[in-house]
C-alpha positions in Angstrom: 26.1 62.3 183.1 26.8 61.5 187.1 30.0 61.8 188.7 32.2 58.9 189.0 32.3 57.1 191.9 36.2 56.9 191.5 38.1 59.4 190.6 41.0 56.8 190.5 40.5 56.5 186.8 42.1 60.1 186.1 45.4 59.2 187.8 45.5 55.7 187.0 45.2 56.1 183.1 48.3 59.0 183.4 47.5 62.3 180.8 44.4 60.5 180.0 42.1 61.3 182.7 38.4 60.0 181.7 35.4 61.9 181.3 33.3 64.1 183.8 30.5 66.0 184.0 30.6 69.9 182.5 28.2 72.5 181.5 28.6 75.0 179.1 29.1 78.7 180.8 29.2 82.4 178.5 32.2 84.3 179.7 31.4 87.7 180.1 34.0 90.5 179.3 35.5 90.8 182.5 36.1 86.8 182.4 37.8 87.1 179.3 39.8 89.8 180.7 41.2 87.7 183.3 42.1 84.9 181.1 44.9 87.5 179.6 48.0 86.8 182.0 47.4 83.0 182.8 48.9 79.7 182.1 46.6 78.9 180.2 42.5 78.9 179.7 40.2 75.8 179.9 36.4 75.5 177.9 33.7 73.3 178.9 31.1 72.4 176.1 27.9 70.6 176.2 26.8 70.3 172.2 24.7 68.4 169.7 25.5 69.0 165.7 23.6 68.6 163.1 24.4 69.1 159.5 22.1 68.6 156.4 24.6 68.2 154.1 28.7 67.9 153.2 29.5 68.0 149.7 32.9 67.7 148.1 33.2 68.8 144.6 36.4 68.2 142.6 36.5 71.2 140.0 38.9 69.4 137.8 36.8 69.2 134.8 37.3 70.5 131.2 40.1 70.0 130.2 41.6 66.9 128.0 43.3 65.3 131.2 41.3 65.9 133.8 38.1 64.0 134.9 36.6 65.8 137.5 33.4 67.6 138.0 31.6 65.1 139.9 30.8 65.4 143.8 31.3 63.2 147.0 28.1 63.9 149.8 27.2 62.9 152.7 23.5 63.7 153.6 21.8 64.3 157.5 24.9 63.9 159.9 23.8 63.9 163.6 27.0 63.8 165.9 25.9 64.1 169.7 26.1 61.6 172.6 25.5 57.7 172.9 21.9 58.5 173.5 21.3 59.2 169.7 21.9 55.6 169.2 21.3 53.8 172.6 18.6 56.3 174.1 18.7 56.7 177.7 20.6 53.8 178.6 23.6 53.0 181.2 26.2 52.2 179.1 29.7 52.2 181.0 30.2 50.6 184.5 34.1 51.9 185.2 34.5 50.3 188.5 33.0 47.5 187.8 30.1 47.0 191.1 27.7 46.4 188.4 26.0 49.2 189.1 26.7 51.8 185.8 28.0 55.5 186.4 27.5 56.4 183.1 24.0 57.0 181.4 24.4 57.5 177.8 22.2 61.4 176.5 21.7 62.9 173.2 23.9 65.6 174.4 28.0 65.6 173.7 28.6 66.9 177.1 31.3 66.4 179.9 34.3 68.2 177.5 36.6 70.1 178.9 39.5 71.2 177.1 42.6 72.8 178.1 45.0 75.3 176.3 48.6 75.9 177.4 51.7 77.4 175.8 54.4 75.6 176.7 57.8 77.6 177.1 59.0 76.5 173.9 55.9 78.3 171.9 54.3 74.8 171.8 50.2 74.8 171.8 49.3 72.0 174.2 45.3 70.7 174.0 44.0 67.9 175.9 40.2 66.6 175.9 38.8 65.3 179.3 37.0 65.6 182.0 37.2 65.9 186.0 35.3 62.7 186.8 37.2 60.2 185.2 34.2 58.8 183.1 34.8 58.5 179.2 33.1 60.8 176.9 30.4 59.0 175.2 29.2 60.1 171.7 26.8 59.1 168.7 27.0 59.5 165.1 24.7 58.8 162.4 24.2 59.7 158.8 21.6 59.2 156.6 23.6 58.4 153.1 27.1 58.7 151.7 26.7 59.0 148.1 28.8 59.9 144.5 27.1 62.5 142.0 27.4 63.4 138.7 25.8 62.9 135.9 25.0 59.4 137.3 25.0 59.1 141.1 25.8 56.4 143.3 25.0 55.5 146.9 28.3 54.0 148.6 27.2 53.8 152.6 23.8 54.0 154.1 22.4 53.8 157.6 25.5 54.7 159.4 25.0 55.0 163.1 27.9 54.4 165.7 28.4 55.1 169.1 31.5 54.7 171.7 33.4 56.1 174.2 36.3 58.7 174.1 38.9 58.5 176.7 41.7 60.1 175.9 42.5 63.0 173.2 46.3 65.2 173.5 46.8 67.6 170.8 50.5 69.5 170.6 51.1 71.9 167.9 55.2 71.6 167.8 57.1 74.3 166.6 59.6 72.2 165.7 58.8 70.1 163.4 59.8 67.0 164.6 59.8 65.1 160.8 62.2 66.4 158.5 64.2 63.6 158.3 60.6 62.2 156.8 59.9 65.0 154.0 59.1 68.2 156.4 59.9 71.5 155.7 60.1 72.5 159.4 57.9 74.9 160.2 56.0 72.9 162.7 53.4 69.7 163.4 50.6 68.7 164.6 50.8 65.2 167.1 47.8 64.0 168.0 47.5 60.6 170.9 43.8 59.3 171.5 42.0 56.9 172.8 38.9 55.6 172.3 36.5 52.9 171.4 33.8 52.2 168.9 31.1 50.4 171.1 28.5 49.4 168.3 28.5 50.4 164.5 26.2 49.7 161.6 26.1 50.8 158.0 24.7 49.1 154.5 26.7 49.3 151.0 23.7 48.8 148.8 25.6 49.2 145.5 27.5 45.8 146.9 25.0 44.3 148.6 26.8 44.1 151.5 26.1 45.4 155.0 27.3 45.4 158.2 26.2 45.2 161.8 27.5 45.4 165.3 30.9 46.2 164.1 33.5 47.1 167.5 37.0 49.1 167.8 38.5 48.3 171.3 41.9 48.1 172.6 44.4 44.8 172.4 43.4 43.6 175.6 46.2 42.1 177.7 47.6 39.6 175.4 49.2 42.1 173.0 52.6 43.2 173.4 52.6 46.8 174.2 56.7 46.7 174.8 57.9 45.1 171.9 59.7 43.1 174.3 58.0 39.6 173.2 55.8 39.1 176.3 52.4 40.2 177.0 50.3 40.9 180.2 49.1 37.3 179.9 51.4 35.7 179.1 52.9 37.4 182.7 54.8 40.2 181.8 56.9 42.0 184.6 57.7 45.5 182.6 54.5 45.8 180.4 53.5 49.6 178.9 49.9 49.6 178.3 48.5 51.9 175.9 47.3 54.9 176.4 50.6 55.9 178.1 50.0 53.3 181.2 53.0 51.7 182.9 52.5 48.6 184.9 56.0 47.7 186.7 56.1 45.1 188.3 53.6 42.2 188.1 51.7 40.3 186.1 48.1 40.6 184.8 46.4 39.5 188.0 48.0 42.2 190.0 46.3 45.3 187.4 44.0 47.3 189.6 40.1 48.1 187.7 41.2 51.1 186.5 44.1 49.7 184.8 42.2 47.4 183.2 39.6 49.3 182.0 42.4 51.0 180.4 43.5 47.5 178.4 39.5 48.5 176.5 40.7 51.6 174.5 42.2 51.5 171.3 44.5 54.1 170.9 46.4 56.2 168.0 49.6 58.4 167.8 50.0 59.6 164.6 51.9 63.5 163.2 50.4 65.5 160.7 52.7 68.0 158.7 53.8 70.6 155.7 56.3 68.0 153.5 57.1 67.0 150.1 55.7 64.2 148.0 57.2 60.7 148.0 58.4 60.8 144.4 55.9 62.6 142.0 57.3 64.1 139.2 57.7 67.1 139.6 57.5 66.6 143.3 55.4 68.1 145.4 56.2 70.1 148.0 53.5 72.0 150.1 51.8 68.2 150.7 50.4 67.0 153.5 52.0 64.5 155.2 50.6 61.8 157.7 53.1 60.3 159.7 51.0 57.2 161.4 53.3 56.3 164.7 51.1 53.9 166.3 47.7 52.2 166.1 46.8 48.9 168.4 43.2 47.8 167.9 40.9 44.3 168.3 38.5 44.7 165.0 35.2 42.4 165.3 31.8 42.4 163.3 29.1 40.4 164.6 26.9 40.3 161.5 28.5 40.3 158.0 25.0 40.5 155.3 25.4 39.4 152.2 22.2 40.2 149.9 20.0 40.7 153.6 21.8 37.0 154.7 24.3 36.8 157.2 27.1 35.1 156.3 29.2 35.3 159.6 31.5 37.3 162.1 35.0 38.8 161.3 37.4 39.5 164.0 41.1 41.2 163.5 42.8 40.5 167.0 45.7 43.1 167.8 45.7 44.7 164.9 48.7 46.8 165.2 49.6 49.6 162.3 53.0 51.6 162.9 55.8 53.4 160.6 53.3 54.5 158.1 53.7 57.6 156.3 51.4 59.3 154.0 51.5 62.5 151.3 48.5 63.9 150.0 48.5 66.6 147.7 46.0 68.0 144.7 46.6 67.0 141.1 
């Protein structure tokens, strides 16, 4: 990836700078030793994965209740850069000359991740990089399937490939959610943003399948604020997600980088130790998903029905918020 003609992007989307370029560098013994001491320690990574297989088996089985025994897989996952999908294409023009900075590899490169303590004993992780590009990435997988002594094949031909702007990670020592079912001893907040460019996937035991399927943000005509206005509808005291504040003005007066920011769907959610909702006997080591925020535009080009297209879906500001979830063994 190339640098960014404007770094404006990093300050203008605030803790959510874009990504940049970064190569992946051994640190020898006397690097590490210097880490010891410092505010903190950052990690660049260049990587491509590749897994033959995942496979979940639920040991459950035998007894005269329990069902278990069979197996959830997931066979050949690739995760790299945009270029597993798109090859060597330009795929992101951020300000918008319409010449592209970004030229999409195999290679899940420009990460750089810092580490800090904060003075309370909280772990703070953020994902970006230094040119104020997004981080593009490809996934694919050959089959999703269920096993047993019958096996099924659910999903099929999955590939997907978008663009990662944003990704804040605090481990909280205090556990922010006990007045939802926490015990306390700490959470985990993650706040991303990010978009699904292109997706595609069959579901041959329904016949269905699915193509050019995109996650992006709102856009400007969702209400960030809750305040009953939108940027379009001329907003003077609008919040933009990812953690954007436009104040004053209305849409027309957004700079580029502000509204290339409007493009990323973004998530808050907490993650924590808690009890079950109301199982009897309750559970009480669960694990708890506390889903704060989600605004997303949903759209599929091709919906195929038996190999015929049938037509497009859209969901328009799709907006998911005071969710809570406990999941737990049984």
């Amino acid at each position: 990836m190339k640098g960014l003609k404007k770094i404006a992007l990093v300050t203008a989307i605030a803790a959510a700078p874009f990504a940049a370029n970064a190569e992946l560098q051994a640190m020898n013994d006397m690097a590490m030793g210097n880490v010891t001491g410092q505010a903190g320690v950052t990690i660049e990574l260049e990587t491509q994965v590749s897994i033959g297989q995942f496979k979940y088996t639920d040991t459950n089985a035998g007894g005269a209740n329990e069902i278990g025994g069979g197996s959830f897989t997931v066979n050949n996952i690739d995760l790299g850069g945009a270029g597993l999908i798109t090859g060597a294409t330009p795929i992101f023009d951020a300000d918008g000359d319409g010449t592209p900075d970004l030229a999409a590899t195999q290679l899940l490169d420009d990460l750089s991740i810092d580490i800090d303590i904060a003075a309370d004993g909280d772990a703070v992780i953020s994902v970006h990089t230094i040119s104020g590009l997004p981080i593009d990435f490809g996934l694919t997988a050959d089959s999703m399937m269920l096993e047993g002594t019958d096996s099924t094949t659910l999903v099929s031909g999955l590939k997907a490939w978008g663009m990662l702007a944003k990704l804040d990670i605090r481990v909280d020592t205090e556990d922010a959610a006990t007045n939802l079912g926490g015990t306390g001893d700490g959470s985990l907040n993650i706040d991303t943003a990010f978009t699904v460019n292109s997706m595609e996937f069959d579901v041959p035991f329904l016949a269905l399948g699915i193509k050019g399927m995109s996650i992006t943000g709102a856009g400007a005509n969702f209400d960030y604020d809750g305040d009953g206005l939108s940027l379009a509808g001329g907003d003077n005291d609008e919040v933009i997600s990812p953690n954007l504040s436009v104040a004053p003005g209305d849409l027309g007066s957004l700079s580029k980088e502000q509204k290339v920011a409007l493009g990323f769907a973004s998530v808050n959610l907490d993650v924590y130790k808690g009890s079950s909702f109301g199982a009897s006997p309750a559970a009480t080591d669960a694990l708890r998903i506390n889903i704060n925020d989600i605004v997303m535009d949903v759209n599929v080009d091709q919906v195929l029905i038996g190999g015929t297209n049938i037509g497009t879906v859209a969901l328009d500001n799709l907006h998911v918020q005071n969710t809570r979830l406990a999941v737990y063994g049984h």
